[in-house]
C-alpha positions as CSV (number, residue, x, y, z in Angstrom):
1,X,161.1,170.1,156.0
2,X,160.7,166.8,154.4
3,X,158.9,166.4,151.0
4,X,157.3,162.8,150.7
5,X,159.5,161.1,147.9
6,X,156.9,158.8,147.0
7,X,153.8,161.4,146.4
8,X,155.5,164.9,145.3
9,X,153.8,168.1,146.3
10,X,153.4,167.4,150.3
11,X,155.7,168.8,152.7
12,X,155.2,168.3,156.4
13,X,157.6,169.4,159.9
14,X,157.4,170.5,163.2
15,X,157.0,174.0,164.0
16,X,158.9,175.8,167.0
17,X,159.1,179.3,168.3
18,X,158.1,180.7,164.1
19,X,160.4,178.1,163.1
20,X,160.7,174.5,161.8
21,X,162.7,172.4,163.6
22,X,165.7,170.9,162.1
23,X,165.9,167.4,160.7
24,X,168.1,164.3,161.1
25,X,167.3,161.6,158.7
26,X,166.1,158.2,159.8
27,X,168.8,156.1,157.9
28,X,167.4,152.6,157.7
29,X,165.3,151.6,155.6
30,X,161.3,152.7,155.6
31,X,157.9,151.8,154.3
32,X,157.3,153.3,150.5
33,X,154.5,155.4,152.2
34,X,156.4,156.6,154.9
35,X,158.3,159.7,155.6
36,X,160.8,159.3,159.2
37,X,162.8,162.1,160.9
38,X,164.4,162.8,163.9
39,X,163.9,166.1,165.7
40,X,165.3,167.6,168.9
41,X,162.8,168.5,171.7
42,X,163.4,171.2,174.6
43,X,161.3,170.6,178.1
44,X,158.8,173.1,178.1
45,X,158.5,174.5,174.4
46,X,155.4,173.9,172.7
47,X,155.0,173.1,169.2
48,X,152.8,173.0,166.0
49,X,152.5,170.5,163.2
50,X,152.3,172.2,159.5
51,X,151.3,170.8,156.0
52,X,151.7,172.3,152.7
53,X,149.9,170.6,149.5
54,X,151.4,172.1,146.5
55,X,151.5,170.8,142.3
56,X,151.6,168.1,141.6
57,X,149.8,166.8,144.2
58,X,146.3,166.2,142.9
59,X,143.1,168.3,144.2
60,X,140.9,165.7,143.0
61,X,139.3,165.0,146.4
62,X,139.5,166.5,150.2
63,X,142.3,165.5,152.1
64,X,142.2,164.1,156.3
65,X,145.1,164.7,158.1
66,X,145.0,162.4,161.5
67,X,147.5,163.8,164.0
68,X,148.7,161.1,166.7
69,X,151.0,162.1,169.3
70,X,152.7,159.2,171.3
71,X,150.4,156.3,169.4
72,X,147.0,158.3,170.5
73,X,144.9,160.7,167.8
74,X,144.8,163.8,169.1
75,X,143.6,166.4,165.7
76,X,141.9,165.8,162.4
77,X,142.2,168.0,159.9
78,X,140.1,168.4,156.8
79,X,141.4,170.1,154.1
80,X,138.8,170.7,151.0
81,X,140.0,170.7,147.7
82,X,140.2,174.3,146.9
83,X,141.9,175.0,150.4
84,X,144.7,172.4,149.8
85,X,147.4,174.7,147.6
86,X,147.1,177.6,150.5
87,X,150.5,178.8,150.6
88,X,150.3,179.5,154.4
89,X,149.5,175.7,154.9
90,X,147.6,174.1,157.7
91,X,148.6,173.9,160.9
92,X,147.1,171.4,163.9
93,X,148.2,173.5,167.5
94,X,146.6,171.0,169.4
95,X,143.3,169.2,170.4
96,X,140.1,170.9,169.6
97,X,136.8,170.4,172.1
98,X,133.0,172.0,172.5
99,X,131.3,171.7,175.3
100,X,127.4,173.3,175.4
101,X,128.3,175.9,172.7
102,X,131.9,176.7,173.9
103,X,134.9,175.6,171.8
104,X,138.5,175.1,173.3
105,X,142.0,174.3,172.2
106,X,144.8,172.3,174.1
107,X,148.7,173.4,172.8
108,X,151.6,170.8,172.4
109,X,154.0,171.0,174.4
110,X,157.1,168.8,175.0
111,X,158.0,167.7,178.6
112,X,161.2,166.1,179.9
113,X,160.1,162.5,181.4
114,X,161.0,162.2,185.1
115,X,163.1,159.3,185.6
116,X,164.0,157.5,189.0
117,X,165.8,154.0,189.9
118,X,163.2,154.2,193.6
119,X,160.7,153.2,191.2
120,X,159.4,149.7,192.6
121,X,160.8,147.3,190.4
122,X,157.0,145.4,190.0
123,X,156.2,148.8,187.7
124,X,158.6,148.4,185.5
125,X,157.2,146.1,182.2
126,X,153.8,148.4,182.9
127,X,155.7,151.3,181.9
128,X,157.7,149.9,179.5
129,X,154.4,148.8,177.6
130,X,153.5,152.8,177.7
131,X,156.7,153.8,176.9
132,X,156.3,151.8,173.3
133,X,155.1,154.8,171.2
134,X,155.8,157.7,173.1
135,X,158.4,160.1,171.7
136,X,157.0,159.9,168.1
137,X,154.6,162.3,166.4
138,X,152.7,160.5,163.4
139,X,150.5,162.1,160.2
140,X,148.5,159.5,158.8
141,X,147.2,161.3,155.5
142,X,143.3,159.9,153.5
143,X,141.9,160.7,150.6
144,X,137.7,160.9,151.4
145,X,135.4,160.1,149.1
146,X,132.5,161.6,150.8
147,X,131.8,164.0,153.6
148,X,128.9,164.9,155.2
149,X,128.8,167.8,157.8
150,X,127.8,166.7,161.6
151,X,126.2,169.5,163.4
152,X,125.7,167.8,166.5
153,X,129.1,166.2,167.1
154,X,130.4,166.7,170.8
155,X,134.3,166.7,170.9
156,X,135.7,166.2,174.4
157,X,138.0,168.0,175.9
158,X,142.1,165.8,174.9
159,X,144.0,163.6,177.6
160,X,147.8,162.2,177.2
161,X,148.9,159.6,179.4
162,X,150.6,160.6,182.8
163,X,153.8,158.5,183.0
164,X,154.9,159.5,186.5
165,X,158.2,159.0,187.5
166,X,159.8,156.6,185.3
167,X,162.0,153.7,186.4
168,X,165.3,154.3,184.7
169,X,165.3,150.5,183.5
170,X,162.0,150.8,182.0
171,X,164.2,153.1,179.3
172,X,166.8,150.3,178.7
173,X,166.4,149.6,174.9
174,X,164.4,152.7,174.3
175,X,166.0,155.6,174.3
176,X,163.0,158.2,174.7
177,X,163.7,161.1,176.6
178,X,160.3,163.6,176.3
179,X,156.5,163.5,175.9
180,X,154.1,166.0,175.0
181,X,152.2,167.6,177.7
182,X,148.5,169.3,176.3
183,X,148.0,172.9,177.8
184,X,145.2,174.0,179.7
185,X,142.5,174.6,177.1
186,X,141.8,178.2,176.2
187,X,138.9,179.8,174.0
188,X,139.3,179.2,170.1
189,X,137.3,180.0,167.5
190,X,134.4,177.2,166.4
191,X,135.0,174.3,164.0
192,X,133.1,172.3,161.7
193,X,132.9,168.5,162.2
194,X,132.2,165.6,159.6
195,X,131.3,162.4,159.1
196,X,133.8,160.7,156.2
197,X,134.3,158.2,154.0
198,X,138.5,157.7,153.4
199,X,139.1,156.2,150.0
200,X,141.6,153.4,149.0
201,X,139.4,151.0,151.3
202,X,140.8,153.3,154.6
203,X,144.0,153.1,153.9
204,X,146.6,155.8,154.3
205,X,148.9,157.9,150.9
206,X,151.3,159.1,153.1
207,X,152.6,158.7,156.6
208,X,155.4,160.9,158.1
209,X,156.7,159.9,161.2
210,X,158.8,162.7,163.5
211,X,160.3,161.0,166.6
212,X,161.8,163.5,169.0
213,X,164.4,163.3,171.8
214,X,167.1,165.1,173.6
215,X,170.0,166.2,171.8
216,X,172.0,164.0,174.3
217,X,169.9,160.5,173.5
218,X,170.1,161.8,169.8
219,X,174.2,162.2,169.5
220,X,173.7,158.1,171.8
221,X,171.7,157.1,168.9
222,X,174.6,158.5,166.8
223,X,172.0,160.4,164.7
224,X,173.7,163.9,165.2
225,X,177.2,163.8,165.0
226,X,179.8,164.8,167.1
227,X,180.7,168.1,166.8
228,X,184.4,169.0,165.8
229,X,186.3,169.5,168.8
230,X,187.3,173.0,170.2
231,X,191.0,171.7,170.2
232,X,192.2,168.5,168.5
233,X,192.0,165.1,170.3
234,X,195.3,163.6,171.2
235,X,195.6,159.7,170.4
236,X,195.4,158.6,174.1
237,X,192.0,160.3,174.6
238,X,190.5,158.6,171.5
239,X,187.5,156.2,172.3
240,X,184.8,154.4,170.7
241,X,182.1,157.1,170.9
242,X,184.3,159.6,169.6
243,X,185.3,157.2,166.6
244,X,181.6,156.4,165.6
245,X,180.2,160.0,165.7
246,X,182.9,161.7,164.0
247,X,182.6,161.9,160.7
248,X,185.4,160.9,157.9
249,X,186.4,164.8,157.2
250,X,186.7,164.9,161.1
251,X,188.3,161.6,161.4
252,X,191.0,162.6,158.5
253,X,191.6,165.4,160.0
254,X,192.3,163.7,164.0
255,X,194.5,161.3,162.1
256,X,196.2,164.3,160.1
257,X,197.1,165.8,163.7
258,X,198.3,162.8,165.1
259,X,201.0,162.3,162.1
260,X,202.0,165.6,163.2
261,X,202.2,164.9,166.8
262,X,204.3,161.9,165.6
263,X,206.7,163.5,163.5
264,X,207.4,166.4,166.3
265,X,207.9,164.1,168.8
266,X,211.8,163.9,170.0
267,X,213.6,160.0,169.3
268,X,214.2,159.2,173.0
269,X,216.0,155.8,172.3
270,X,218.8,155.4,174.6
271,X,222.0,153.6,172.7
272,X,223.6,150.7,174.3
273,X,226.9,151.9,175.7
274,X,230.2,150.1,175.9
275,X,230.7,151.5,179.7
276,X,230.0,150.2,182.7
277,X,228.4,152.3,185.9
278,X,229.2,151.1,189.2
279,X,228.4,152.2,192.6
280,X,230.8,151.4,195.2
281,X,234.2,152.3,196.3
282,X,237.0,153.5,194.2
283,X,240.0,151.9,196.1
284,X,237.8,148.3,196.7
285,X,237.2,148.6,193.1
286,X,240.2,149.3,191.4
287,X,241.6,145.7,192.6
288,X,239.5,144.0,190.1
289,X,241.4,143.2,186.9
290,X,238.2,143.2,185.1
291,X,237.8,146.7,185.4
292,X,239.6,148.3,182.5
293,X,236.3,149.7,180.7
294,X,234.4,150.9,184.4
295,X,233.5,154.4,185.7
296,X,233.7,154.6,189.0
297,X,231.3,156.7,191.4
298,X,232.4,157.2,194.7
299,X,230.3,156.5,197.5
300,X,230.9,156.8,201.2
301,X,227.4,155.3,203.0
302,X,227.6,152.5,200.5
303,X,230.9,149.9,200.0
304,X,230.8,147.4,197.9
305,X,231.7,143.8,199.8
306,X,233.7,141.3,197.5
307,X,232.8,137.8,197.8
308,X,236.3,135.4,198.1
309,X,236.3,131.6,197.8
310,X,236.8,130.0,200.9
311,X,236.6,126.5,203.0
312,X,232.7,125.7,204.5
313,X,233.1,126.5,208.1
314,X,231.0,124.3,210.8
315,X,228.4,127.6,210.1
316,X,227.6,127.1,206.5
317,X,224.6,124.8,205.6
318,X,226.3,122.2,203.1
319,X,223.6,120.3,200.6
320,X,225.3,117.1,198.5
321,X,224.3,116.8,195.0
322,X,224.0,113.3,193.9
């Protein structure tokens, strides 16, 4: 869970299955007031966000917690001052509604985005432009200087956007491979609603940013490693991906091995020799005078023909070089 470096005492992650999810570090650089990690999503799983407040943080004033999924607010949470060091934390589940008395709640959930290339092609920058913000769950944390309590707000019930089937290029450059999905909204127990007044003229203390994507498009991304290898990888299979997601323990070790493989390998240099192989015929052979340092190798489909100097005959082509 990420603690915000820059205001000690919050701590904020993403909650799966009683568990928070694990973390991969953003590693360029970031806004002082902002907090960015990686997580991995599964199709299908739903999800909570959680908060903890803890010293030093101050408890001077109430705290609002805006919850944005995919650039769009979906939960606020208001935290009063003597709720903020709860040690169970707060949680946001999803959208809260009322409609004529009744209250609902609408669950995060992660969905795979279904990609095609029989998208017509004229769709493509639409999507794109939709596809900016999605795969990134955002906290955008206020002090409020003043609340006063709205008994007649009407909260309606939460929509996220419905991408369709997504042209495959409409990914090229953005490697997003999820939304969220809201569930159908179930009975939940009754809220209070205020109006607000954020201090430090509206501005944010603390943003953390989550983006989430498949472990596949994360390990592209080179934000997870690659993992070591079941067996060692021999020096023809190397490649470029394998190079920039190992790490330099793995990469010792691959070039370790390869020394190895090196140092096993039998020398299969051929020396010149002084000898002669020739196939042909021993008797045609053995007329030559030049053949004191041959080894013959009989053959009897196969004769060797010797060439002997001779007049041109009315047969042979004859060229005259001036």
């Amino acid at each position: 869970m990420p603690a915000h470096p820059n205001v000690p005492g919050i701590e904020a992650f993403i909650f799966v299955d009683g568990q928070p999810c694990e973390e991969y570090e953003e590693r360029t650089p970031v806004a002082p007031k902002h907090v960015e990690r990686y997580i991995v999503a599964e199709s299908g799983v739903a999800f909570e966000v959680l908060l903890r407040f803890k010293s030093p943080f101050p408890a001077d004033l109430p705290v609002a917690v805006i919850v944005a999924i995919d650039g769009k607010d979906m939960d606020e949470m208001l935290i009063r001052q003597d709720e903020l060091y709860e040690e169970e934390g707060h949680v946001s589940m999803g959208p809260i509604s009322n409609t004529e008395g009744e209250w609902w709640k609408q669950r995060y959930r992660f969905a795979m985005l279904d990609t095609s290339e029989d998208v017509p092609e004229e769709k493509v920058e639409a999507q794109k432009q939709k596809l900016l913000n999605t795969g990134t769950i955002s906290l955008n944390m206020y002090g409020i200087k003043s609340m006063q309590r709205n008994m007649g707000y009407q909260s309606i019930e939460q929509t996220v956007e419905d991408y369709g089937v997504v042209h495959e290029k409409a990914l090229k450059g953005n490697p997003v491979s999820h939304s969220v999905s809201l569930d159908r909204a179930e009975s939940t127990e009754e809220v209070e609603y205020f109006n607000a007044e954020y201090a430090n003229e509206g501005e944010p203390f603390a943003v953390f940013h989550f983006y989430y994507r498949s472990l596949k498009s994360l390990k592209e991304l080179h934000i997870i490693r690659r993992s070591p290898s079941p067996s060692p990888i021999s020096l023809n299979e190397i490649t470029d991906d394998v190079i920039m997601t190992s790490s330099p323990e793995q990469f010792s070790k691959m070039v370790a091995y390869w020394k190895r493989q090196a140092a096993q390998t039998p020398n299969n240099k051929r020396e010149r020799s002084d000898s002669v192989t020739i196939v042909g015929d021993d008797q045609s052979a053995a007329d030559d005078e030049r053949t004191d340092n041959v080894t013959y190798l009989g053959c009897t489909n196969v004769r060797a023909q010797r060439l002997k100097r001779r007049k041109p005959s009315y047969m042979d082509e004859v060229i005259v070089l001036d």
